[in-house]
Backbone as a ProteinNet text record, in pm:
[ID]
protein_1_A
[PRIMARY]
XXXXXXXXXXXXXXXXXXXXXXXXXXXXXXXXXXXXXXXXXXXXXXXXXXXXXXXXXXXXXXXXXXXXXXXXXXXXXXXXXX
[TERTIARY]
-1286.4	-1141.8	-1076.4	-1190.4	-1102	-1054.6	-1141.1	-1117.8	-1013.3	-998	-885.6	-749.3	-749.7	-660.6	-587.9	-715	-704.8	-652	-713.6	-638.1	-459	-435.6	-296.5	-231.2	-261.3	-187.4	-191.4	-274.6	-313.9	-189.3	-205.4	-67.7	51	49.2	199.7	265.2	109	158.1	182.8	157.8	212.6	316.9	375	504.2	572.2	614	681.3	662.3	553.9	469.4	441	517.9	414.3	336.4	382.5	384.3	240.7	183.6	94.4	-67.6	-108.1	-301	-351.9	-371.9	-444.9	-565.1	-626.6	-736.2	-821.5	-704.8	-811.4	-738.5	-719.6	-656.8	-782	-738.8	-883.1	-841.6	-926.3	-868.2	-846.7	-870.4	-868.9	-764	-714.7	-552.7	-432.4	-395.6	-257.9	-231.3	-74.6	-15.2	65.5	128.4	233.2	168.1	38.3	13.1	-66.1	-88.2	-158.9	-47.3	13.3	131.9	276.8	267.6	407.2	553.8	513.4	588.7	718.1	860.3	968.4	935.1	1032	991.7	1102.5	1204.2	1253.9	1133	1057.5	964.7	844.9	804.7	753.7	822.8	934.3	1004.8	961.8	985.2	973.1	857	757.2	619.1	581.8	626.5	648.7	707.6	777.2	906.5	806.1	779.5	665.8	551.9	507.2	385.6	415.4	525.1	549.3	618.8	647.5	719.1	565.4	503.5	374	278.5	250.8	122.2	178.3	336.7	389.7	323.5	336.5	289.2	420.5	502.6	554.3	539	549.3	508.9	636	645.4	712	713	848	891.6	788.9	754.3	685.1	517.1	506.5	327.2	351	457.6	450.7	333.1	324.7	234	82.8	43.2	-99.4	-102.8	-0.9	13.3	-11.6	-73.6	-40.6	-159.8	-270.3	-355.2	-425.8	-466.5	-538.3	-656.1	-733.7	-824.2	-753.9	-629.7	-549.5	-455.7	-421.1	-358.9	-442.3	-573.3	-647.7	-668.1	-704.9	-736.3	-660.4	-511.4	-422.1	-340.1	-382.7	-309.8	-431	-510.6	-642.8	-632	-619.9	-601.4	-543.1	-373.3	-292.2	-225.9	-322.9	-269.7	-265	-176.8	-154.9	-328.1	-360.3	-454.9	-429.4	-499.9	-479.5	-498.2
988.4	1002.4	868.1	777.7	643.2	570.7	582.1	489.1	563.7	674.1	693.1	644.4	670.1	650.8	473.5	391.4	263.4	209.1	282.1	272.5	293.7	427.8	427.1	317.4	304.2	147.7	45.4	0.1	-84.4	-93.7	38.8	72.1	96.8	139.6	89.1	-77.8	-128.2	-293.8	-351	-297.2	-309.7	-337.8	-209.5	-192.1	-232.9	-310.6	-362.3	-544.2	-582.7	-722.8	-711.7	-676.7	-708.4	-834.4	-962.2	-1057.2	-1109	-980.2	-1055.8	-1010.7	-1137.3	-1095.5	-973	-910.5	-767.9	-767.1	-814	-797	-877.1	-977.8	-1072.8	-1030.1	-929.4	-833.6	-856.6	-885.4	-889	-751.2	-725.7	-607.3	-656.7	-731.8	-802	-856.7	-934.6	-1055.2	-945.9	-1001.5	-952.7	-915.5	-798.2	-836.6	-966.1	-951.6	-1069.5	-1223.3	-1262.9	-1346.4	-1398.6	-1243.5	-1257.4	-1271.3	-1174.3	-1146.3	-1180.3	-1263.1	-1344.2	-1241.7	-1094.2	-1009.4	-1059.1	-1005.2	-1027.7	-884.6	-853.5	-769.4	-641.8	-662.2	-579.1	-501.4	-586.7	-591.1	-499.6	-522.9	-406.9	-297.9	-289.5	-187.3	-113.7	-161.6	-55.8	-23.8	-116.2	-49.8	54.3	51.9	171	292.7	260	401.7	420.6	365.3	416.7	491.7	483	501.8	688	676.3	826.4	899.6	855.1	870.6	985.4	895.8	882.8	990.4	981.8	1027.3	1141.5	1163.8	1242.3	1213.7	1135	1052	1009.8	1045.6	1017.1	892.5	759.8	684.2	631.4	629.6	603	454.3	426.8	278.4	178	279.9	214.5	223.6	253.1	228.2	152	94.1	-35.3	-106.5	-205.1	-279.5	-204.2	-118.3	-42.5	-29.4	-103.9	-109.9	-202.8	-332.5	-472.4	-493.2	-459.3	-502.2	-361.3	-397.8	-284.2	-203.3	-248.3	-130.3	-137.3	-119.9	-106.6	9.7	23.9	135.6	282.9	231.3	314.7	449.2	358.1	402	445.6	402.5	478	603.6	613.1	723.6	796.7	784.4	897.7	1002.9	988.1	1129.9	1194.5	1178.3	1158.5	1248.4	1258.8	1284	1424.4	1486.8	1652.1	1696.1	1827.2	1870.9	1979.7	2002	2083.7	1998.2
-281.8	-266.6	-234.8	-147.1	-93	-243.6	-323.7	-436.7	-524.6	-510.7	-563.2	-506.4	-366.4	-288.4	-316	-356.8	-363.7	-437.6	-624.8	-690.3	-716.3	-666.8	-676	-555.2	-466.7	-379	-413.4	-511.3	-626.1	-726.6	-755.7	-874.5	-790.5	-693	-627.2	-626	-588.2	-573.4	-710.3	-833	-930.1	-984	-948.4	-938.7	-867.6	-745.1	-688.2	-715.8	-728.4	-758.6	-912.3	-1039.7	-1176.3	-1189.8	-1156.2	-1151.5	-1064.8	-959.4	-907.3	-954.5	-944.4	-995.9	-883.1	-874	-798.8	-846.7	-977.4	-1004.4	-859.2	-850.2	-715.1	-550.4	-562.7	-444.5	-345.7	-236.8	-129.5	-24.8	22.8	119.4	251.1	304.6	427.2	465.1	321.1	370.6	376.2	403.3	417.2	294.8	256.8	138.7	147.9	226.7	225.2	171.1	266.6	211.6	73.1	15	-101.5	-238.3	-199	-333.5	-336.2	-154.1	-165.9	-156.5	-88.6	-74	58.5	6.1	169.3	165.2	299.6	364.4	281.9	230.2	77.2	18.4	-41.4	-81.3	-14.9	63.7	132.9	201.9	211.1	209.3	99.3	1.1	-131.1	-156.1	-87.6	-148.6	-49.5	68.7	205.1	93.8	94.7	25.2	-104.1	-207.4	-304.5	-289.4	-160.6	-132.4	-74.5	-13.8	28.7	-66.5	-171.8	-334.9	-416.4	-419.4	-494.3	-391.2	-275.6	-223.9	-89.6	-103.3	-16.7	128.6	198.2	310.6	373.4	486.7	556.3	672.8	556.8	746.9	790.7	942.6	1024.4	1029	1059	1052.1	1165.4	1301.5	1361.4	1336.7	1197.6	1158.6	1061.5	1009.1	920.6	918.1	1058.4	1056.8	1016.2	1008.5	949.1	863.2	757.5	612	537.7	628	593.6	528.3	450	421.6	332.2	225.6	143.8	228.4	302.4	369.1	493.2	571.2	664.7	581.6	465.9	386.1	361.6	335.3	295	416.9	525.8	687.9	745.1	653.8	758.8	705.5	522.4	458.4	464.4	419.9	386.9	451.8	610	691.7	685.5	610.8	593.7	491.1	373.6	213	255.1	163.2	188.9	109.3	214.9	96.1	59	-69.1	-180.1	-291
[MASK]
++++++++++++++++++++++++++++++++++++++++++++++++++++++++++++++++++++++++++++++++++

């Protein structure tokens, strides 16, 4: 499921970043410092992400968003099931 989960945050950052290489996406760095995101910018990939995976996060779990396995860890529990 994680790798699914990965992929579509992958394809969120897509869409907000076309422009950035993801193939060389690390999970560790930051987004910001990988893909050169403002914080607009992650706004929208916040708001995409609960668009896409019906995930409600709260303005104050932002920061648990900042990094691809920091996304993973913090939606997974998260995703509606069914």
């Amino acid at each position: 499921m994680n790798g699914e989960l990965e992929k579509t945050i992958v394809a969120v950052l897509a869409e907000i970043a076309p422009e950035a290489d993801l193939a060389a996406l690390s999970g560790q760095v930051p987004f910001r410092d990988q893909l050169d995101l403002d914080s607009m910018d992650f706004l929208h990939f916040v708001q995409a992400l609960d668009k896409k995976l019906h995930v409600d996060v709260p303005e104050a779990d932002y920061p648990k968003l900042m990094t691809l396995d920091e996304c993973v860890k913090y939606l997974a529990p998260r995703l509606p099931k069914g």
